[in-house]
N, C-alpha and C positions, 0 to 999 in steps of 0.2 A: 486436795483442792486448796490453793492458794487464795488468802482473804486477800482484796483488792489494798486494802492497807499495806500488806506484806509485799507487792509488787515493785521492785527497783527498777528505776527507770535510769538506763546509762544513757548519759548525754553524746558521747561518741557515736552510738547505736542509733539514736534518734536524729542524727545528725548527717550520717550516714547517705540518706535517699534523701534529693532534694525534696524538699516541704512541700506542701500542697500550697496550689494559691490559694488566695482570698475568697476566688467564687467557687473553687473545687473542695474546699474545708466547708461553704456555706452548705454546698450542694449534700453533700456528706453527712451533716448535720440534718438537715431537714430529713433524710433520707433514714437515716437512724430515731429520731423524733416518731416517724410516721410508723416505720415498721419494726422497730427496734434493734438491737445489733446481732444482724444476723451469722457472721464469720467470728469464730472464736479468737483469741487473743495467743500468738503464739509466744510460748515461756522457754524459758533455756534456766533449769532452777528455780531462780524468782527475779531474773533479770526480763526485762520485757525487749520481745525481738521484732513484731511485727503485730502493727496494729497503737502505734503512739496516739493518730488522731484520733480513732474509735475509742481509746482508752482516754483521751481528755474530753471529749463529749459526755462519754456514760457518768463521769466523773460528776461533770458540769451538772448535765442534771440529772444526778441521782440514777441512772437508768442498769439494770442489772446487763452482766456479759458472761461467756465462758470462753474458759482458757483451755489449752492443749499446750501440754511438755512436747520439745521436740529430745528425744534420748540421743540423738544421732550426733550433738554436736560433740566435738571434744576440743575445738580450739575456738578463739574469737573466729581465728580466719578462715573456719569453717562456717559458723556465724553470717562473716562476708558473702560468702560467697552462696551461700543458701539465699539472703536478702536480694544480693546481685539476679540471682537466676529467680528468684518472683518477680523483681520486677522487670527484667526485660522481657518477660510472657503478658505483662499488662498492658489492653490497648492504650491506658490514656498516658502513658509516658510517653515525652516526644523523640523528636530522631536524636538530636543533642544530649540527651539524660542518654538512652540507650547507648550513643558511643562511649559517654564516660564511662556506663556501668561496664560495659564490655574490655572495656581499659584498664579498669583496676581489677578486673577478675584477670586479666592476662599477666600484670603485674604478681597478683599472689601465685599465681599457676607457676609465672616464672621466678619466682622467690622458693618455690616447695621443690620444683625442678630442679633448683642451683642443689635444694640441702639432699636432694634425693642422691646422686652425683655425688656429692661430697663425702653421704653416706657410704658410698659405696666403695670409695676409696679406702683399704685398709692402711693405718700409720705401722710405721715402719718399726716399731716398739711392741706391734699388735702378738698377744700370746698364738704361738700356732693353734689348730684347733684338734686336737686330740681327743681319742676316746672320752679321757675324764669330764673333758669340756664340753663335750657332747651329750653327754650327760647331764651336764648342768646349764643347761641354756641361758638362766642368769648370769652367767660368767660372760657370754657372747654379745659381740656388739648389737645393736640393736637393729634389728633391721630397715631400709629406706623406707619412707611412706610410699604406696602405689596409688597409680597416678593413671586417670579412666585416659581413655583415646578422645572421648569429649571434652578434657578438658586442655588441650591440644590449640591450643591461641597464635601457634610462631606469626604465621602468616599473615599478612594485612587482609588478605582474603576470608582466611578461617575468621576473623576479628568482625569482617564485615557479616559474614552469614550469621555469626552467633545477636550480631546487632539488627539484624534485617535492614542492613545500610548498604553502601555501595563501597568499591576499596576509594574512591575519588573523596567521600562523604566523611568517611574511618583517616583519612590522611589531613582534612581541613580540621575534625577535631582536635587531632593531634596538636595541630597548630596553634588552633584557640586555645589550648589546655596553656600549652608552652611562652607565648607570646601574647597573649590579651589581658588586657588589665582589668581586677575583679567587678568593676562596673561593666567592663563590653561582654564580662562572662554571665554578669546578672541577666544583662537586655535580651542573649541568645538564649540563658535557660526562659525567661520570661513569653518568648517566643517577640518580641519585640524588633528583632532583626534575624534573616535565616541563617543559617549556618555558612553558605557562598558567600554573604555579604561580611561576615561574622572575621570568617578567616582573611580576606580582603582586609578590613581594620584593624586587624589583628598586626600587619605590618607594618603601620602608623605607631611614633613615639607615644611613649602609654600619655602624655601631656596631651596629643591631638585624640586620642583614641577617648581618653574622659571626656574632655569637651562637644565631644559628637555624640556622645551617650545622653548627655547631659542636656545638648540643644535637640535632643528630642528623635523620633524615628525617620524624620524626614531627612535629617540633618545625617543621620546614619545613611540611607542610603546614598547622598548622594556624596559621602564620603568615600563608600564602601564603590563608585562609580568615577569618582577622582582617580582612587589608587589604580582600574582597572585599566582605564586609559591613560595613567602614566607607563603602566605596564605594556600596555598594546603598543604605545606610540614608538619607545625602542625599538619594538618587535618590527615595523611597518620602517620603522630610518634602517635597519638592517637588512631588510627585503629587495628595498630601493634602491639602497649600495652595492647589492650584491649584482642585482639588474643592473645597476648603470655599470659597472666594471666586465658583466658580461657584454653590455655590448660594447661598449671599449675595447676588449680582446675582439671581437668579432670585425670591428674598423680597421683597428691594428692589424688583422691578418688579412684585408680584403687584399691592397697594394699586393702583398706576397703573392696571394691566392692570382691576381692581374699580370703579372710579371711572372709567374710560373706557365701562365695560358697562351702568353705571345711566345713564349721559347718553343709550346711544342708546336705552335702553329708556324711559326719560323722553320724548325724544323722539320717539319712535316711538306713545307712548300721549298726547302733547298731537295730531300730529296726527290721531288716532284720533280725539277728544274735539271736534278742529275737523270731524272731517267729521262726524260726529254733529247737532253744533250748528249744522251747513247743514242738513240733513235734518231738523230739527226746525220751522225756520222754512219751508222749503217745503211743510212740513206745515199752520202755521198759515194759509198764506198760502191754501193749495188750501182750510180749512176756512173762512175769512171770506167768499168768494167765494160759494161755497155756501149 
């Protein structure tokens, strides 16, 4: 049993899962106040993994907790990815947390992937492996890490199911991560703008994207409602041009299509006039006879 004095608290770790707000730390508190902390404190040694805010309340006042070792870690980025996969199974994380968490778990998945591959690649200096070495397994390279079928991220798809998001919802994150400036990333963890409107802003210079944060939520959407219809309205000039040049060809070929209709009706009324002009002469021919 670890004494609470003895517990290390890594600030990367704690920094890790976006923070609780203001009313979900209050909420949290009272809740712990009333019935005291009922979820143990998860430990990795004496480094503290899961359970920061319940460790600074019991702290605050006084109030007794218990821990549990996890044995299973062996690297931080297992560490990650243990925190990752709690909290994407929590209801009150929102859609936006859930895609980053699902994000950087794809990321290490595809970082242990590259080394697993790499592992696997013998160097060309590598000693053959013979009996004696067979024998002695310390002598042999080490083997890849194995790697579950869950933990399987390639796909924007697999990335959405692991998020309970959509692949439309997994590609605007993307974007916010990439393009948003860390005020328009505070307003969408905050929930103060959605994540459609989020990624919309996200294309504005980080210059126009702070000042819309900044003049408030209103001012966000109808930022995030500017860009939309800048985007539509190319959409709608290229619609219209394409109509107006259709029927442009279709004028263009009416004359053709007019001038091809009088030739076969021309034609259609000479040989009318040739058959005529046989039956006229077999007429005269039957009347000289006679």
């Amino acid at each position: 049993m670890i004494a609470p004095m003895d517990i290390v608290i890594n600030e990367e770790l704690k920094a890790y899962i976006a923070p609780l707000t203001s009313e979900e730390h209050d909420a949290l508190e009272r809740s712990i106040l009333a019935e005291g902390c009922r979820d143990a404190l998860v430990l990795w040694g004496k480094v503290l993994v899961d359970g920061h805010n319940r460790f600074g309340i019991c702290q605050k006042h006084g109030l007794p907790f218990q821990t549990v070792q996890n044995t299973r870690f062996t690297s931080m980025e297992d560490v990650h990815l243990w925190m990752i996969d709690q909290h994407l199974g929590r209801r009150s994380v929102s859609d936006f947390q859930r895609g980053v968490l699902a994000l950087r778990k794809r990321e290490i998945v595809a970082a242990r992937q590259r080394l697993a591959r790499a592992a696997v690649q013998v160097p060309p200096d590598a000693p053959a492996v013979t009996a004696e070495l067979a024998d002695a397994p310390d002598a042999l390279p080490p083997a890849p890490p194995r790697l579950s079928d869950a933990e399987s991220l390639a796909t924007r798809e697999a990335l959405a199911r692991a998020a309970r998001l959509s692949p439309s919802q997994v590609l605007m994150i993307e974007k916010i991560q990439k393009q948003a400036a860390p005020e328009l990333v505070e307003a969408v963890t905050a929930g103060t703008i959605s994540i459609n409107a989020a990624a919309a802003v996200a294309t504005l210079p980080v210059e126009e994207q702070v000042a819309a944060v900044v003049a408030g939520k209103d001012e966000l959407k109808q930022a995030a409602k500017r860009v939309r219809e800048t985007k539509r309205k190319p959409a709608a000039d290229k619609a219209e041009a394409l109509a107006s040049a259709g029927a442009s060809a279709v004028t263009a070929q009416a004359p053709d299509e007019s001038v091809e209709s009088l030739r076969q009706q021309v034609a259609t009324l000479s040989a009318e006039n040739a058959a005529l002009r046989q039956r006229v002469q077999h007429l005269e021919q039957l009347l000289a006879v006679a």
